[in-house]
SERONU-525762 format. One record per residue (C-alpha): x, y, z; residue number from 1. Coordinates in steps of 0.25 Angstrom, whole numbers, padded with zeros to 4 digits. Each point is the difference from the previous one (the first is absolute). Layout:
<pts>
+-------+-------+-------+-----+
|    px |    py |    pz |   i |
+-------+-------+-------+-----+
|     X |     Y |     Z | NUM |
...
+-------+-------+-------+-----+
</pts>
This chain:
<pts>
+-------+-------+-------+-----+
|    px |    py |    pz |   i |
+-------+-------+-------+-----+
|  0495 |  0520 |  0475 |   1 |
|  0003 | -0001 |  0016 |   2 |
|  0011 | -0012 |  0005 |   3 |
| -0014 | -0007 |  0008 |   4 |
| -0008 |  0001 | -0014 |   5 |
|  0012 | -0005 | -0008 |   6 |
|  0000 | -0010 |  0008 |   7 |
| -0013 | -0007 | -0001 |   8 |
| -0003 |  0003 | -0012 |   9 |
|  0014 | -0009 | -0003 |  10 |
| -0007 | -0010 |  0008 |  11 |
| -0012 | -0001 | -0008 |  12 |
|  0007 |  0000 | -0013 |  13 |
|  0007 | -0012 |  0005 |  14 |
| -0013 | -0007 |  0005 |  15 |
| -0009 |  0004 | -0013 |  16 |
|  0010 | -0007 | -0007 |  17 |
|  0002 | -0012 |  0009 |  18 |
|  0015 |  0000 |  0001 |  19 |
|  0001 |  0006 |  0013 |  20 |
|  0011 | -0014 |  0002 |  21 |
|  0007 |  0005 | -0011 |  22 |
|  0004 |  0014 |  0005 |  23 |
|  0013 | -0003 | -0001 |  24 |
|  0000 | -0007 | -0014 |  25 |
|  0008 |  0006 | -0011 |  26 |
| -0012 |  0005 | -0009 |  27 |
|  0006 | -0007 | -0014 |  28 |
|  0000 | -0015 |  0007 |  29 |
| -0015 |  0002 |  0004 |  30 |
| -0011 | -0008 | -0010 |  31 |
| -0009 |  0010 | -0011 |  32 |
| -0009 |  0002 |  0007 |  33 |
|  0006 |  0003 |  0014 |  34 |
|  0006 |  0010 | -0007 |  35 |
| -0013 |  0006 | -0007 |  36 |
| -0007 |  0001 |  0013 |  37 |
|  0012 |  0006 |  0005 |  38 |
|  0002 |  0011 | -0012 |  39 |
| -0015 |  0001 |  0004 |  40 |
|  0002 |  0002 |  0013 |  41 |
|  0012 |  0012 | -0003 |  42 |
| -0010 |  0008 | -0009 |  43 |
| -0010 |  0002 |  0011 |  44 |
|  0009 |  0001 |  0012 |  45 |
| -0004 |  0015 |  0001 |  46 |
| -0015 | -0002 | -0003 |  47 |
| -0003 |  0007 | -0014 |  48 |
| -0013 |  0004 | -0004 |  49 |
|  0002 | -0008 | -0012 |  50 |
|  0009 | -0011 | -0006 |  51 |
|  0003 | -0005 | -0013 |  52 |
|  0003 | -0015 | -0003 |  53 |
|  0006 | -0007 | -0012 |  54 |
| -0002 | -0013 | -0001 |  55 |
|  0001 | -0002 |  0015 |  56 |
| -0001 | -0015 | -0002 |  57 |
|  0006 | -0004 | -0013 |  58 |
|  0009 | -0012 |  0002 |  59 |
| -0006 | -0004 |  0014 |  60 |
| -0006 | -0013 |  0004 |  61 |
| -0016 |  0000 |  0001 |  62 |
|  0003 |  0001 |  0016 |  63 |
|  0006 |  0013 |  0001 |  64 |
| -0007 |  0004 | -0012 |  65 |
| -0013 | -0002 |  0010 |  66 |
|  0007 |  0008 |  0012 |  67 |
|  0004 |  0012 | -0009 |  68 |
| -0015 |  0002 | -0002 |  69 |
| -0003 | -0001 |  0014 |  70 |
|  0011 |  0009 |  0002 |  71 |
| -0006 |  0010 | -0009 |  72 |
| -0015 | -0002 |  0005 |  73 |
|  0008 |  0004 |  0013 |  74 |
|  0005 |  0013 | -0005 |  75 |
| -0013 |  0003 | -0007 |  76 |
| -0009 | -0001 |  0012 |  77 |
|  0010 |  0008 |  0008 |  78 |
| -0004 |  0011 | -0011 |  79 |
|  0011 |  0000 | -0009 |  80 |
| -0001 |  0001 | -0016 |  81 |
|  0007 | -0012 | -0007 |  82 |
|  0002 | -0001 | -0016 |  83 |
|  0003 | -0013 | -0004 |  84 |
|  0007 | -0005 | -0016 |  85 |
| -0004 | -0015 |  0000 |  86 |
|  0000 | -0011 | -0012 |  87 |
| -0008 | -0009 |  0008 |  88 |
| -0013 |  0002 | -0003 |  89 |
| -0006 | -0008 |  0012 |  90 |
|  0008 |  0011 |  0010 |  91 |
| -0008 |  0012 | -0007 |  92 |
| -0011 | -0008 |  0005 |  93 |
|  0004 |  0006 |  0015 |  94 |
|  0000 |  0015 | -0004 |  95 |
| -0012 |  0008 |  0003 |  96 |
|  0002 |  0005 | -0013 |  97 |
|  0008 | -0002 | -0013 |  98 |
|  0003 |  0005 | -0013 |  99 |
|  0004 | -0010 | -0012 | 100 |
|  0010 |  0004 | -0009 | 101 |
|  0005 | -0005 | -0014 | 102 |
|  0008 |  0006 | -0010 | 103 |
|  0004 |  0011 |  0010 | 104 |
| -0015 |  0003 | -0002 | 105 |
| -0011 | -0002 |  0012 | 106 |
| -0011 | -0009 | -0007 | 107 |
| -0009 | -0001 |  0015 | 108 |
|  0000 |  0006 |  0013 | 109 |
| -0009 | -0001 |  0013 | 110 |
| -0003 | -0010 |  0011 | 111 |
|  0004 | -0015 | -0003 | 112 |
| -0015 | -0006 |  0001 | 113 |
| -0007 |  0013 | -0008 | 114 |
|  0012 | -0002 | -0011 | 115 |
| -0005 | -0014 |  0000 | 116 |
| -0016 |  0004 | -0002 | 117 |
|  0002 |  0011 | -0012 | 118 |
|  0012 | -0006 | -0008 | 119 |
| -0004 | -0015 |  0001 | 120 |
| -0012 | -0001 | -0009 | 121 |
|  0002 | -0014 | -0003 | 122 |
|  0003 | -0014 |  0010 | 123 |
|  0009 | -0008 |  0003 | 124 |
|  0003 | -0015 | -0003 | 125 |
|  0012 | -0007 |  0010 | 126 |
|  0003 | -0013 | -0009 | 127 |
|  0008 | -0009 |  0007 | 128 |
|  0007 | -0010 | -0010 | 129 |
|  0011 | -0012 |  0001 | 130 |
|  0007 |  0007 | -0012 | 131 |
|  0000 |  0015 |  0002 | 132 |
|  0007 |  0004 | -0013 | 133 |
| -0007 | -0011 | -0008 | 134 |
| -0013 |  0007 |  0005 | 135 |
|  0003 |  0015 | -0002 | 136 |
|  0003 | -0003 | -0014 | 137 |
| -0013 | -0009 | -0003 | 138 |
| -0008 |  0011 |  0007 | 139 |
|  0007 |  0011 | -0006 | 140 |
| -0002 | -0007 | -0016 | 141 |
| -0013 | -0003 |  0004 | 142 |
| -0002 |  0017 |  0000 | 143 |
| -0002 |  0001 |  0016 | 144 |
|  0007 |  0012 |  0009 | 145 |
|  0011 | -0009 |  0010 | 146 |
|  0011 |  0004 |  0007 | 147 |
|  0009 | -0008 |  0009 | 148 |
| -0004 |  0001 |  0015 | 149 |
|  0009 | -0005 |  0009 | 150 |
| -0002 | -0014 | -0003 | 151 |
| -0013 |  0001 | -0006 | 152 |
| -0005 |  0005 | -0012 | 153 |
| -0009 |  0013 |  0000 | 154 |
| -0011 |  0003 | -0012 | 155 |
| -0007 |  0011 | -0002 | 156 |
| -0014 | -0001 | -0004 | 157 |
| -0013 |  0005 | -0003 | 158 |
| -0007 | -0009 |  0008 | 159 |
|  0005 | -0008 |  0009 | 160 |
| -0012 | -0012 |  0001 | 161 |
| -0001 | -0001 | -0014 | 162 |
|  0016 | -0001 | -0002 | 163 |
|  0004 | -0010 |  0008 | 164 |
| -0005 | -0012 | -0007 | 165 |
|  0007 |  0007 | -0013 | 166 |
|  0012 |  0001 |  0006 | 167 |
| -0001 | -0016 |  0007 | 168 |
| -0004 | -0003 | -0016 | 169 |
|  0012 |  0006 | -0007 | 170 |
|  0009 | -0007 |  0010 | 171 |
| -0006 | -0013 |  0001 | 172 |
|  0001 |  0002 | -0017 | 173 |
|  0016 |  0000 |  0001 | 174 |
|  0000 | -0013 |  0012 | 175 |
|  0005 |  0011 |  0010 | 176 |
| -0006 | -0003 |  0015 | 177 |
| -0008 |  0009 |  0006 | 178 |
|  0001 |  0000 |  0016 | 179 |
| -0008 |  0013 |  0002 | 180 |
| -0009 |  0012 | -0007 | 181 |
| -0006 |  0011 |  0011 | 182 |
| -0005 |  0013 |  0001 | 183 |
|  0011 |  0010 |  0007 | 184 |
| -0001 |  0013 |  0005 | 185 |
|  0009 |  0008 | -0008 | 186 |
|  0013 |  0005 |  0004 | 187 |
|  0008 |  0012 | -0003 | 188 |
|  0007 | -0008 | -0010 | 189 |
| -0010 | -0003 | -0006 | 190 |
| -0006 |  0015 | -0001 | 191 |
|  0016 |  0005 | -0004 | 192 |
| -0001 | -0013 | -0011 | 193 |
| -0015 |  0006 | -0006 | 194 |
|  0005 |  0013 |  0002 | 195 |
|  0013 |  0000 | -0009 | 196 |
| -0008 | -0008 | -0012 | 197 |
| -0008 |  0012 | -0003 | 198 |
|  0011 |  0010 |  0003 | 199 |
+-------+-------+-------+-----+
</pts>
């Protein structure tokens, strides 16, 4: 790589990452996810084709988490291959496509929104409770598909419309306070959660 070319290409690595102020910073003293944005930074200095990433964002705050994407739809639309490992669910949401592995098997592969379509046959309930551990259990005796959501409960039904006054029965049944019972769109999660059960 010529001195000139070097020399930009250092530049940008230092602006795509934001710590152009921090040039002179000793890379160990520098917060997670300066240094992730700068590891980033490092492994497409010379412009490859292609790029791998581990975990790029585990153990960041949401923030940089947000950035790293950007940073990547960045190299992506410059015309550069990126593989991606992630755990968190919502992230493979980016990807233009995806493969969902369990048991060091692949269970489902293609674009988010078709996954969604052919391996979600049933809807979603978002149940919003004041005792979420009180409710999954209730719900869960009560023979219904929930999961923990954030901090929500999510339950998988057959039909949705008919559900819902079930599900507000049962937990009016054990004195557990309902604040909310909607219809969601289904996440990954969701389709990863439906996905394992019949694996």
């Amino acid at each position: 790589m010529a001195d000139d070319k070097r020399k930009e290409r250092k530049e940008w690595v230092l602006d795509m990452a934001g710590i152009g102020e921090k040039r002179k910073s000793i890379t160990r003293t520098m917060a997670s996810g300066f240094k992730q944005r700068l590891a980033l930074g490092c492994a497409v200095i010379h412009e490859p084709p292609i790029i791998f990433l581990d975990e790029p964002t585990s153990g960041v705050d949401p923030i940089s988490r947000r950035r790293f994407w950007n940073l990547i739809y960045e190299m992506s639309s410059r015309g550069t291959t990126v593989f991606v490992t992630t755990h968190y669910l919502d992230e493979a949401e980016y990807c233009d496509r995806l493969a969902l592995i369990y048991r060091g098997r692949i269970i489902a592969e293609g674009r988010p929104d078709v996954m969604k379509k052919e391996h979600m046959h049933k809807e979603i309930l978002e149940v919003a409770v004041v005792d979420i551990v009180a409710g999954l259990d209730v719900l869960g005796r009560e023979g219904f598909d929930v999961a923990l959501f954030g901090n929500v409960i999510h339950a998988t039904v057959d039909k949705g419309e008919s559900a819902i006054p079930a599900i507000r029965s049962a937990l009016a049944g054990a004195n557990i306070p309902v604040a909310n019972v909607t219809m969601v769109r289904p996440s990954l999660e969701d389709v990863f959660v439906s996905l394992i059960e019949v694996s």
